[in-house]
C-alpha positions as CSV (number, residue, x, y, z in Angstrom):
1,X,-5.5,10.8,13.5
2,X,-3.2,8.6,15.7
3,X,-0.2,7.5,13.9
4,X,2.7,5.7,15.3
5,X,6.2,5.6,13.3
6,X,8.4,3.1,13.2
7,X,12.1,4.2,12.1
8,X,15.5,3.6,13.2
9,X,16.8,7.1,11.7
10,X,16.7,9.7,14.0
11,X,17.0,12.6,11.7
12,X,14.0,10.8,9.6
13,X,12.1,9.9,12.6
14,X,11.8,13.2,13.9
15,X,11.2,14.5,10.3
16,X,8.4,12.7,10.5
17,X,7.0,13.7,13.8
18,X,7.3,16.9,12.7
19,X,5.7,16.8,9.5
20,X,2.6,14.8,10.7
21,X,2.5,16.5,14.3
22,X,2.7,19.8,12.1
23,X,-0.5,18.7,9.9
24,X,-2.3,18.2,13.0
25,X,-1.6,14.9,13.8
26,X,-1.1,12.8,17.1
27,X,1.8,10.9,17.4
28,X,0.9,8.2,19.5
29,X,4.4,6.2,19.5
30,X,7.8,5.7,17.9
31,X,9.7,3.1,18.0
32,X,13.5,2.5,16.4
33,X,13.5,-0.9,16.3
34,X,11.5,-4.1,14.9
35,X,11.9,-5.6,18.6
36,X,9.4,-3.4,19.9
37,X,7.2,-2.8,16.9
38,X,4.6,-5.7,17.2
39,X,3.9,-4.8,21.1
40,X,3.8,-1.1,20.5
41,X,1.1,-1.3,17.6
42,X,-1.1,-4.0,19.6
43,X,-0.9,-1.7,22.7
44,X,-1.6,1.9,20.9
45,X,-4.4,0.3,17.7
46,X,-3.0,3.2,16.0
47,X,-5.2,4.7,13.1
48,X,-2.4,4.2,10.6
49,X,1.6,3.1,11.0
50,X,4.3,4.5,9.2
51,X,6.6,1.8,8.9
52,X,10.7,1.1,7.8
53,X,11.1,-2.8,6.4
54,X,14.7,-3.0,7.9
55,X,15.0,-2.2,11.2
56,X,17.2,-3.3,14.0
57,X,18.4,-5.7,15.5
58,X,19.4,-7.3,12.4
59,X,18.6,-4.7,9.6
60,X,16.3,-7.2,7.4
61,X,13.0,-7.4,7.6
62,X,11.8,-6.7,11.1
63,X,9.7,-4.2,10.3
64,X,7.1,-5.6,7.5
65,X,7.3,-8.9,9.3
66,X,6.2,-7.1,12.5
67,X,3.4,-5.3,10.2
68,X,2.4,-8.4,8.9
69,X,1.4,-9.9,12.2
70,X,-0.5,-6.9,13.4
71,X,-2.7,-6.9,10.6
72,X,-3.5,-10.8,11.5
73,X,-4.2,-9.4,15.3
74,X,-5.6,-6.4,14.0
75,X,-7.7,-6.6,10.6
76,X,-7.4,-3.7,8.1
77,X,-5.1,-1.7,10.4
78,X,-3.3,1.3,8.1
79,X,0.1,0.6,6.9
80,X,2.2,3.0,5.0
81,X,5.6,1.1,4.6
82,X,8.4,3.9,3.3
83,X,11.4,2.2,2.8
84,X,14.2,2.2,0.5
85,X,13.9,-1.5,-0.2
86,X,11.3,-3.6,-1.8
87,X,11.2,-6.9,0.4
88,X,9.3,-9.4,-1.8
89,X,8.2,-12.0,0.2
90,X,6.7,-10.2,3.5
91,X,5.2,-7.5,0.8
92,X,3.5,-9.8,-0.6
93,X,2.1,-11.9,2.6
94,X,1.2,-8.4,3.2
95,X,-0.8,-7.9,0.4
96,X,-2.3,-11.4,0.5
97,X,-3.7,-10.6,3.7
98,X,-6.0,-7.4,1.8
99,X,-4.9,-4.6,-0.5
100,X,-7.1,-2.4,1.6
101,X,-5.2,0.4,3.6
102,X,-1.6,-0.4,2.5
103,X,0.7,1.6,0.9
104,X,4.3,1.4,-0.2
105,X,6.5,4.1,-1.0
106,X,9.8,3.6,-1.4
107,X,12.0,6.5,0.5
108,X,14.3,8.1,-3.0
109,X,11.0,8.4,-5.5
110,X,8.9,10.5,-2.8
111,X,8.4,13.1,-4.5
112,X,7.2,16.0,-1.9
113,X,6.0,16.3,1.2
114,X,2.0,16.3,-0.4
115,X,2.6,13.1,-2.2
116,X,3.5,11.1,1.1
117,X,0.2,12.9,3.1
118,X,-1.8,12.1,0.1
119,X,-0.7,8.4,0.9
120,X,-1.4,8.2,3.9
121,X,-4.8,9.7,3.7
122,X,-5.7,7.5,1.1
123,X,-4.0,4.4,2.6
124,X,-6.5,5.7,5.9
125,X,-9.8,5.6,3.9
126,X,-9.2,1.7,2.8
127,X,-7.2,2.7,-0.5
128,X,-3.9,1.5,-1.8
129,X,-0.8,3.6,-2.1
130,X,1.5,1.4,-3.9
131,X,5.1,2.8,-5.4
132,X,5.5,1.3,-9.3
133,X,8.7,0.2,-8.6
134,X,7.3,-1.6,-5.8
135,X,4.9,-2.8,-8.0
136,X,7.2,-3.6,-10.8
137,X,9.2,-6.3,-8.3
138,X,6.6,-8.0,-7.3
139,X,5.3,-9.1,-10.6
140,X,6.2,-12.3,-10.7
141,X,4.2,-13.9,-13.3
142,X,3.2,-18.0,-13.7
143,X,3.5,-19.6,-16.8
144,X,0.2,-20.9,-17.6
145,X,-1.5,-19.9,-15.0
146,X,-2.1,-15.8,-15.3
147,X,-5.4,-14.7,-14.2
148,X,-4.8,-11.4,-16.3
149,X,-4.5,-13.4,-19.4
150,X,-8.1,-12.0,-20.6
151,X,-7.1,-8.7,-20.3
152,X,-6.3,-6.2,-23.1
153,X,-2.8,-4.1,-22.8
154,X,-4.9,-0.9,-22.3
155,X,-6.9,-2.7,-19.3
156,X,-3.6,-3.9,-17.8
157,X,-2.5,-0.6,-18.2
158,X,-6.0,0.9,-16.3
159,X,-5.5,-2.2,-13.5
160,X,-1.9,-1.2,-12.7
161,X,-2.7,2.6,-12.2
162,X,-5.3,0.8,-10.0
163,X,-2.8,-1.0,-7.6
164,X,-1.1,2.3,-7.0
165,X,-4.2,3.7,-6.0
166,X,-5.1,6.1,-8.6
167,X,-8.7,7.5,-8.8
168,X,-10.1,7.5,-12.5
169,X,-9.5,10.9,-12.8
170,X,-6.2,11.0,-12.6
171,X,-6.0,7.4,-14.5
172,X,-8.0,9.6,-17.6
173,X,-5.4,11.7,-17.5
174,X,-2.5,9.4,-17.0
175,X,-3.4,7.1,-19.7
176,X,-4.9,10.5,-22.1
177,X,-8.6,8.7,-22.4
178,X,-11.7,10.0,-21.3
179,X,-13.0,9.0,-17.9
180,X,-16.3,7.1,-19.0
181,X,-13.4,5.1,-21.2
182,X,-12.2,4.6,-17.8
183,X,-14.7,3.3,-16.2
184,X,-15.8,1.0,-19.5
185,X,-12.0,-0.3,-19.1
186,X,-12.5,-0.8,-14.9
187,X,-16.1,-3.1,-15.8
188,X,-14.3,-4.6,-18.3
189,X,-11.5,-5.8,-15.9
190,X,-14.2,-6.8,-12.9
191,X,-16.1,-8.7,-15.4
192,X,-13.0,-10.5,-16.9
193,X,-11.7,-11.5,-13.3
194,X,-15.1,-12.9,-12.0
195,X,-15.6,-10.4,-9.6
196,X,-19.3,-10.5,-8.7
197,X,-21.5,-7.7,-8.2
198,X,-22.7,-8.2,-5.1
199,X,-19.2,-7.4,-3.5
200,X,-19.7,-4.0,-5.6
201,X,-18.1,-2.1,-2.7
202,X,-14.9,-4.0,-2.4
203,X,-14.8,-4.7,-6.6
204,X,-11.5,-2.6,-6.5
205,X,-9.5,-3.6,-4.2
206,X,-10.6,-7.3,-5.4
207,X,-9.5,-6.3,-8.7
208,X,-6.0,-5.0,-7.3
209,X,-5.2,-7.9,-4.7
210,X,-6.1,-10.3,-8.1
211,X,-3.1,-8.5,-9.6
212,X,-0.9,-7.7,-7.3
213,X,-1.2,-12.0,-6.5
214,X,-0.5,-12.8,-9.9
């Protein structure tokens, strides 16, 4: 696929280049700065963008802001942010926007090289790739006005292996319950949220924006 990579570390960057150019890959930009980010993904439509929040000129945001707008340009593009910092606000316009094709790593908990292609592959195919920690920080919870309240612990439990993308499988194995219990707990949650069955195909990532907005 066609990636671009936005990063201001050089060492990174071309870490990067290598690693995806090496799995067969086309690198179709990189930038190193947030300046140049918005123009460079509208021009290239890349198939996914690897993205840094904090990028210069001033080292704050530029990059997930510049994200942000592309995916109001360009609907469901593929974002993998890998940072070291969880930016709140823009993460969560980002999300608001659709949990489909996002992911967010955070830079220190990547565990291997594997881990970060299985991201992006998934992020790619309309799934979520979401960090805990990242997670963790932008649960922000409203007094009185939780649309998880229905929920049992064990279902919150299934819904937040959910946001980081987990398939039931590994959720089974994750949570040490049997996969049909998995998918009892997943009906369970669609049901409890109102999510109708005639949007079958997009249930999940309903499901997942629902919590990740809560």
């Amino acid at each position: 696929m066609r990636i671009l990579i936005a990063e201001d570390h050089a060492l990174l960057r071309e870490g990067l280049v290598l690693l995806l150019a090496g799995e067969g890959h086309e690198i179709c930009a990189t930038v190193d700065n947030g300046s140049d980010l918005l123009p460079a993904l509208l021009e290239h439509r890349p198939d996914a963008a690897v993205v840094d929040v904090r990028l210069p000129p001033s080292f704050r945001d530029e990059g997930l802001r510049a994200v942000v707008e592309a995916r109001r340009q360009i609907p469901e593009l593929p974002v993998l942010v890998l940072s070291q910092y969880v930016e709140r606000a823009y993460a969560g316009e980002l999300l608001a926007q659709s949990a489909s094709g996002v992911g967010y790593l955070l830079k220190d908990r990547v565990g291997n090289t594997e881990e970060f292609l299985e991201a992006l592959d998934r992020i790619v195919a309309g799934g979520t790739a979401m960090d805990p920690e990242v997670i963790s920080q932008l649960m922000i919870r409203r007094a009185g006005d939780d649309p998880l309240s229905t929920l049992t612990q064990r279902e919150r439990e299934v819904l937040a292996l959910m946001a980081e993308g987990q398939s039931n499988p590994v959720i089974a194995k994750s949570l040490f319950i049997a996969e049909s219990s998995v998918n009892k707990h997943i009906g369970s949650i669609f049901t409890k949220l109102g999510l109708p069955t005639s949007a079958s195909g997009h249930r999940r990532v309903l499901a997942v924006l629902t919590y990740l907005r809560a």
